[in-house]
C-alpha positions, -999 to +999 in steps of 0.1 A: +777+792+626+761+821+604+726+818+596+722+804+565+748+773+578+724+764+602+694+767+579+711+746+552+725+718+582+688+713+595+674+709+559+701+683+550+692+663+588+654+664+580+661+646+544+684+625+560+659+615+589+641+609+560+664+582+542+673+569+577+633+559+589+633+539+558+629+533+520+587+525+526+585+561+542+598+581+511+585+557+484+544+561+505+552+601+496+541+608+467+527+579+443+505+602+423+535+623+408+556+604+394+560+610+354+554+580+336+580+564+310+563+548+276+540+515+278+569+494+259+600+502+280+615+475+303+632+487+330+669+480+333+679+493+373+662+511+399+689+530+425+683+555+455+705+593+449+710+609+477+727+643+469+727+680+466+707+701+441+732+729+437+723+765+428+741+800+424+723+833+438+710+856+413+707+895+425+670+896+417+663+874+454+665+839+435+685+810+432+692+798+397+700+761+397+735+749+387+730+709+388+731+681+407+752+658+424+743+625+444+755+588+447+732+564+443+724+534+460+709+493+451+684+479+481+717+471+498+747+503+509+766+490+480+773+523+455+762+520+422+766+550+403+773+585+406+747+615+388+761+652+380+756+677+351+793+675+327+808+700+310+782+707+289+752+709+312+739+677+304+724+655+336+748+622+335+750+588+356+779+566+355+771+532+365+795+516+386+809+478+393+807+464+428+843+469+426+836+509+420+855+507+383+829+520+357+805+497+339+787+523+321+772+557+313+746+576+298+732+613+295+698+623+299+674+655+282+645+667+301+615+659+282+584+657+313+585+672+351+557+668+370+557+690+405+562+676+442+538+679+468+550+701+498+561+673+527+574+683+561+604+661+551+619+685+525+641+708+543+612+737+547+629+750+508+602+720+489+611+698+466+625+694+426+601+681+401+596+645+390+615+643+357+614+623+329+642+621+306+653+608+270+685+592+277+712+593+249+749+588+241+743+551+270+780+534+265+785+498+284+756+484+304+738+513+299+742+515+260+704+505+257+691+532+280+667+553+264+647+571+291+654+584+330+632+587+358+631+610+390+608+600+409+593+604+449+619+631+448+622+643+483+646+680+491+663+696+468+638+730+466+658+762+463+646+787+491+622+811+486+615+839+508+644+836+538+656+868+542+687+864+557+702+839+528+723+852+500+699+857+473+676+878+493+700+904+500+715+904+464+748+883+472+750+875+436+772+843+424+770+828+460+767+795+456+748+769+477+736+732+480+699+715+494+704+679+505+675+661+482+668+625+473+651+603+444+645+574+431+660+570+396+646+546+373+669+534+337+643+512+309+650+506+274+628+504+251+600+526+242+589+546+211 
């Protein structure tokens, strides 16, 4: 096992310690950051991801990210939805049936982040920002969507100083994935 394999395994077994001591732990994080949707929405579903925040190494010793990808979750194990970027870089969720056939989907623009606090439950790489994001193009149950949230986002940091990983030593185009997790938040509504 190289290295980096072994850095990369124990960051994705710390955020999955994480999910596994319970919901309470990661939602008691970091109240303070999320990024707030308008006064008027209603929220329409709140789901756990649990996924990868996916980056290609640049040759100036940095990781430029790529996207996402994660599954997300209701209170129960039941899979509700899937998040990734499509063709056209856009962040999208498909919302699935209990039966896992789709029951909608919407895309979503970055228009807020907020930063996360360091936690010793990120991987040792940090964590992504809080986001908030105008939804658009919603189609089924989601058609009324109009903003995203990414909140108590725990993982999902690209490293930053490890010398033996790609980036560092100029590996350009090497690609690489940091376990991370969120909850997302879908409201209509709002001005």
């Amino acid at each position: 096992m190289t290295l980096f394999a072994a850095i990369a395994l124990c960051a994705l077994l710390r955020c999955t310690l994480g999910y596994i001591m319970g919901p309470h732990r990661m939602l008691q994080q970091t109240a303070s950051s999320s990024v707030d949707a308008p006064v008027d929405t209603a929220v329409l579903l709140t789901l756990r991801g649990i996924g990868t925040q996916n980056y290609t190494a640049q040759k100036s010793t940095s990781y430029l990210n790529t996207g996402a990808r994660a599954d997300l979750y209701s209170n129960s194990t039941l899979k509700r939805a899937i998040h990734f970027f499509d063709d056209a870089s856009h962040p999208t969720w498909i919302l699935l049936s209990p039966t896992g056939s789709q029951e909608g989907m919407v895309h979503g623009r970055i228009i807020a982040r907020s930063p996360m606090p360091a936690s010793s439950d990120d991987g040792g790489f940090g964590s992504v920002d809080a986001l908030l994001l105008k939804a658009f193009g919603g189609e089924g149950t989601l058609a009324s969507c109009t903003y995203i949230q990414r909140l108590n986002v725990n993982g999902g940091g690209a490293p930053k100083g490890f010398h033996t990983l790609p980036a560092w030593n100029g590996i350009a185009s090497f690609e690489a994935a940091f376990p991370y997790q969120a909850i997302y938040t879908f409201s209509s509504g709002g001005s």
